[in-house]
mmCIF file of the C-alpha atoms, coordinates in Angstrom:
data_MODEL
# 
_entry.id   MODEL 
# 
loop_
_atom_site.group_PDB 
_atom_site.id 
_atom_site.type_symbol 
_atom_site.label_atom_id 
_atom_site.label_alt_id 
_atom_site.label_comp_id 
_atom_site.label_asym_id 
_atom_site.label_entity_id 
_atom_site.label_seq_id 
_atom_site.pdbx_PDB_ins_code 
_atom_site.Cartn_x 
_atom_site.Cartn_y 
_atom_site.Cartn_z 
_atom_site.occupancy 
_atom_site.B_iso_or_equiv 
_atom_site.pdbx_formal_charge 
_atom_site.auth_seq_id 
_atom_site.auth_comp_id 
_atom_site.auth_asym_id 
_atom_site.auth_atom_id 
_atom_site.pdbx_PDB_model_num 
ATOM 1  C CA . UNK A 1 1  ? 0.700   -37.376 9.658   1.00 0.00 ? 1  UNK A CA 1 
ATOM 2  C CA . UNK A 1 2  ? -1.999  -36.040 11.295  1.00 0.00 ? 2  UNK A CA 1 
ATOM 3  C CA . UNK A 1 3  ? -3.866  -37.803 14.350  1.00 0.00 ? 3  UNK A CA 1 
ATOM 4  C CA . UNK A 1 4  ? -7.080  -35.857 15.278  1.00 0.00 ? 4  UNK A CA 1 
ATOM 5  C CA . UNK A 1 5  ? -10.312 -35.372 12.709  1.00 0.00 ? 5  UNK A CA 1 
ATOM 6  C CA . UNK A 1 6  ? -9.835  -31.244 13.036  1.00 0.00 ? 6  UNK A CA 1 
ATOM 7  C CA . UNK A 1 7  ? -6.483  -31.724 11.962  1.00 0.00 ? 7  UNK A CA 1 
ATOM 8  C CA . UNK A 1 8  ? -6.865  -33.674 9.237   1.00 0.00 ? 8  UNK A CA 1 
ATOM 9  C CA . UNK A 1 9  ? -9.636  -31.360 8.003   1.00 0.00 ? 9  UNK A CA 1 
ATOM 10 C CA . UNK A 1 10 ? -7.561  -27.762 8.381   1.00 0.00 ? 10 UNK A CA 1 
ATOM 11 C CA . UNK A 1 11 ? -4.629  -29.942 6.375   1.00 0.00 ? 11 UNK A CA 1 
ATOM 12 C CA . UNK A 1 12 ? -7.582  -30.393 3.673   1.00 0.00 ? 12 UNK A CA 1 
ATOM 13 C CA . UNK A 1 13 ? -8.675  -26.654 3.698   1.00 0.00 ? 13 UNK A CA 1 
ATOM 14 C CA . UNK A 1 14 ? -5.461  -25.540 3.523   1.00 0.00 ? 14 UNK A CA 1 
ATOM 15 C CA . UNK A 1 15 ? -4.820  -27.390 0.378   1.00 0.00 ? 15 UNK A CA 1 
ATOM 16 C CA . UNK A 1 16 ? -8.004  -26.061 -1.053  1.00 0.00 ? 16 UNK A CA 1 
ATOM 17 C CA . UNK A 1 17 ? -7.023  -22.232 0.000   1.00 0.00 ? 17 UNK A CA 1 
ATOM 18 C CA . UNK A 1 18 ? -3.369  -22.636 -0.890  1.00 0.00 ? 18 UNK A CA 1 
ATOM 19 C CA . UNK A 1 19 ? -4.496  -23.450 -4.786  1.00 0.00 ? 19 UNK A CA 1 
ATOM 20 C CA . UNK A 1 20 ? -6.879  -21.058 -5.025  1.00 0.00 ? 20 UNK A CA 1 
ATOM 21 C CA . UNK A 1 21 ? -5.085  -18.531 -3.485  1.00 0.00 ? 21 UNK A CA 1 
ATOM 22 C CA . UNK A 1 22 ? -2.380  -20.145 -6.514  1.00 0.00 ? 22 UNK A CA 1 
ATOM 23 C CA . UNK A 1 23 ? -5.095  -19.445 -8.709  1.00 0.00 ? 23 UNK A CA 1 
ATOM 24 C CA . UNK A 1 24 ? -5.608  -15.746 -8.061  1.00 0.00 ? 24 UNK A CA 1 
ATOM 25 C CA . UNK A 1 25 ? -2.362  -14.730 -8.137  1.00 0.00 ? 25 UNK A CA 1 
ATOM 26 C CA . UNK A 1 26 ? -1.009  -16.510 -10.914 1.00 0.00 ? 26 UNK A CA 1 
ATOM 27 C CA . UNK A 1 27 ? -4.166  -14.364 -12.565 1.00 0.00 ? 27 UNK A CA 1 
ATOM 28 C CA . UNK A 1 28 ? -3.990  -11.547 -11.539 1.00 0.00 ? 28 UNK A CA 1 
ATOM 29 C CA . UNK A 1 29 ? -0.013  -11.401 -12.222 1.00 0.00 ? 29 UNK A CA 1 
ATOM 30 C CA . UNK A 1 30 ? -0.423  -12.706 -16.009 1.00 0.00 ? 30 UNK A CA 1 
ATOM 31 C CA . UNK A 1 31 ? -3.667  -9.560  -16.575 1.00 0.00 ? 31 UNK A CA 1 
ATOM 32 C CA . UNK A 1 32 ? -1.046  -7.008  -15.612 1.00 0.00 ? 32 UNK A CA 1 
ATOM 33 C CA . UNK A 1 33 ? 1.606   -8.350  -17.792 1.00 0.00 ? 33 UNK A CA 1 
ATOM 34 C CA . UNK A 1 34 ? -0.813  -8.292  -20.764 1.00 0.00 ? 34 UNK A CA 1 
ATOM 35 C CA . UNK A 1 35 ? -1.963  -5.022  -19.365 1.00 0.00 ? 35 UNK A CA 1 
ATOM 36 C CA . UNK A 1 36 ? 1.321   -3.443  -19.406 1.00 0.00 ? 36 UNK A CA 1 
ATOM 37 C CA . UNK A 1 37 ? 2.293   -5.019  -22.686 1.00 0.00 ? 37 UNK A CA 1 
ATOM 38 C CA . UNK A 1 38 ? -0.828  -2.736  -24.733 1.00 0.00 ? 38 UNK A CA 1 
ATOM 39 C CA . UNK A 1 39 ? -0.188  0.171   -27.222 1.00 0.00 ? 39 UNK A CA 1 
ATOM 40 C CA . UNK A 1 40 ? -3.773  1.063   -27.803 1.00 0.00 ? 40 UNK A CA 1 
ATOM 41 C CA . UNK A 1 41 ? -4.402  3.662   -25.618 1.00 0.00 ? 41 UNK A CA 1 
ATOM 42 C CA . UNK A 1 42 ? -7.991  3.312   -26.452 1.00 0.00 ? 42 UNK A CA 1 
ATOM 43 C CA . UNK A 1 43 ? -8.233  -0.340  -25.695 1.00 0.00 ? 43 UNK A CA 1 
ATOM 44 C CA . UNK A 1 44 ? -5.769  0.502   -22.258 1.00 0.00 ? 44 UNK A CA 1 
ATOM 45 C CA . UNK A 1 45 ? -8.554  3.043   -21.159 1.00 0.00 ? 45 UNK A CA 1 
ATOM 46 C CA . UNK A 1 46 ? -11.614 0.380   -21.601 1.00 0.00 ? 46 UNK A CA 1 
ATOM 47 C CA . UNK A 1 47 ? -9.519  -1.993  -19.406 1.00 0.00 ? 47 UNK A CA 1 
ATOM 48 C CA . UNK A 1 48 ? -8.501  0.287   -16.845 1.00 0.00 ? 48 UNK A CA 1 
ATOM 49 C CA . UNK A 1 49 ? -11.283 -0.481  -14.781 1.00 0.00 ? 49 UNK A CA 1 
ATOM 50 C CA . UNK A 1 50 ? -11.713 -3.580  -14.872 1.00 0.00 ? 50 UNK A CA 1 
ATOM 51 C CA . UNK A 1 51 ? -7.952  -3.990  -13.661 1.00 0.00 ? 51 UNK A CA 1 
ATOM 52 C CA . UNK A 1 52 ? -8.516  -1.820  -10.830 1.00 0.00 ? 52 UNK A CA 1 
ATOM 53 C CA . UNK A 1 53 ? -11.355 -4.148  -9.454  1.00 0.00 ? 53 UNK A CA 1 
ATOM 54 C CA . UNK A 1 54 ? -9.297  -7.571  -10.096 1.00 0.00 ? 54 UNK A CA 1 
ATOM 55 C CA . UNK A 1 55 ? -6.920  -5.468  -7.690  1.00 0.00 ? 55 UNK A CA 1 
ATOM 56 C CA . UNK A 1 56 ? -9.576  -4.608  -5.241  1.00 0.00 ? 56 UNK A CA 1 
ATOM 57 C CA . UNK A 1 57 ? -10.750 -7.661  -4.845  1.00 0.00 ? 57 UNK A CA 1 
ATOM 58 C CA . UNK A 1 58 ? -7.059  -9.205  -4.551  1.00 0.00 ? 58 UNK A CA 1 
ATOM 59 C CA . UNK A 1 59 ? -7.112  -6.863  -1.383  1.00 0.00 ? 59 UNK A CA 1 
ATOM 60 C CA . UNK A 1 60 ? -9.923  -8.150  -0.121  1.00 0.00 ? 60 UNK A CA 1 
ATOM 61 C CA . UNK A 1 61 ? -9.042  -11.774 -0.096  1.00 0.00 ? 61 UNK A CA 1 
ATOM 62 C CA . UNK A 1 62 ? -6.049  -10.803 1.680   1.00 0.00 ? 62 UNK A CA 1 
ATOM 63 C CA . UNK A 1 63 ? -3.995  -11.967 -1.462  1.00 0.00 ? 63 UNK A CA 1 
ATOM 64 C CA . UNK A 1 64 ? -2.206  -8.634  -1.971  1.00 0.00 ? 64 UNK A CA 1 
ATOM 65 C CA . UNK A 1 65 ? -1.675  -5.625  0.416   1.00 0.00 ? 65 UNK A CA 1 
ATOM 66 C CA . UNK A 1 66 ? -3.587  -2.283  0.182   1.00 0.00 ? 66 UNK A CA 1 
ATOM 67 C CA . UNK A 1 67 ? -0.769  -0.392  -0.632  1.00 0.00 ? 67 UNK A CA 1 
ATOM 68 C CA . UNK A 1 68 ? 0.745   -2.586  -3.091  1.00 0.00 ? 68 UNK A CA 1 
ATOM 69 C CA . UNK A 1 69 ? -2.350  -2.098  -4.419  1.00 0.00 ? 69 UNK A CA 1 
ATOM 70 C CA . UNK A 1 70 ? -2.871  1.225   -4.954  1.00 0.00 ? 70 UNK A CA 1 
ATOM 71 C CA . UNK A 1 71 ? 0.684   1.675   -6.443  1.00 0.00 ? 71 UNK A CA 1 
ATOM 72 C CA . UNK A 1 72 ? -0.470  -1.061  -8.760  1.00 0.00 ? 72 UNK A CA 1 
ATOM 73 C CA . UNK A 1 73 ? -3.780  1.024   -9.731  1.00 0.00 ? 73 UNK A CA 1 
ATOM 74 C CA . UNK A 1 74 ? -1.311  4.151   -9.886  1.00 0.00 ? 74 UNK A CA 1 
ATOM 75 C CA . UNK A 1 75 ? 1.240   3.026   -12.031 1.00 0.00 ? 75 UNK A CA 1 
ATOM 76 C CA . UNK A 1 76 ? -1.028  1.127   -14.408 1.00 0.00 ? 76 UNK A CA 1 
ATOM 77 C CA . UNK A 1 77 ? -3.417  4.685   -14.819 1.00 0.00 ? 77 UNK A CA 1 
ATOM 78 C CA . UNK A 1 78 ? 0.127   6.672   -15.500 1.00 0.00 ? 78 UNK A CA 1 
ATOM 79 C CA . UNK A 1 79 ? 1.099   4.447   -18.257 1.00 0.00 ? 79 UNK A CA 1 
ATOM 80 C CA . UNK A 1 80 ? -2.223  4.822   -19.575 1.00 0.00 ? 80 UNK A CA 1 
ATOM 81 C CA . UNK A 1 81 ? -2.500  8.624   -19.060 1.00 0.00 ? 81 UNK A CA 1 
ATOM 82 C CA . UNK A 1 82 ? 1.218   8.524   -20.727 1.00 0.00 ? 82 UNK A CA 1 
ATOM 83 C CA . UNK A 1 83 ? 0.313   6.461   -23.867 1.00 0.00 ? 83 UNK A CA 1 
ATOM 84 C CA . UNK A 1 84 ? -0.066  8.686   -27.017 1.00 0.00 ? 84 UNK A CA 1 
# 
């Protein structure tokens, strides 16, 4: 256990960051399963975007690297671009 106050308080952040962090991912992971999972092309296109910006800001919390990243946002536009 921990003995000093600053300690103690960066064991109580890190709690807080590690489940949000949980959070995030877990969400982000489960939108691009559901994303990948659409036949509407229309209703694929109207998402598009806002998938690309849950990725961008994945990137920005440090959650996700930013070239994982864009060959997220690549493959997700070619399977809409592919969709009949």
């Amino acid at each position: 256990m921990a003995n000093h106050k600053s300690s103690i308080k960066r064991i109580r952040q890190t709690k807080t960051r590690q489940l949000r962090n949980r959070y995030y991912g877990r969400t982000m992971r489960n939108a691009i399963r559901k994303f990948r999972l659409l036949e509407d092309k229309q209703e694929a296109t109207t998402q598009l975007p806002g998938m690309h910006k849950m990725i961008d800001k994945m990137v920005k919390r440090g959650m996700i690297h930013k070239n994982k990243a864009g060959n997220l946002k690549s493959s997700l536009t070619k399977k809409v671009n592919a969709m009949a």
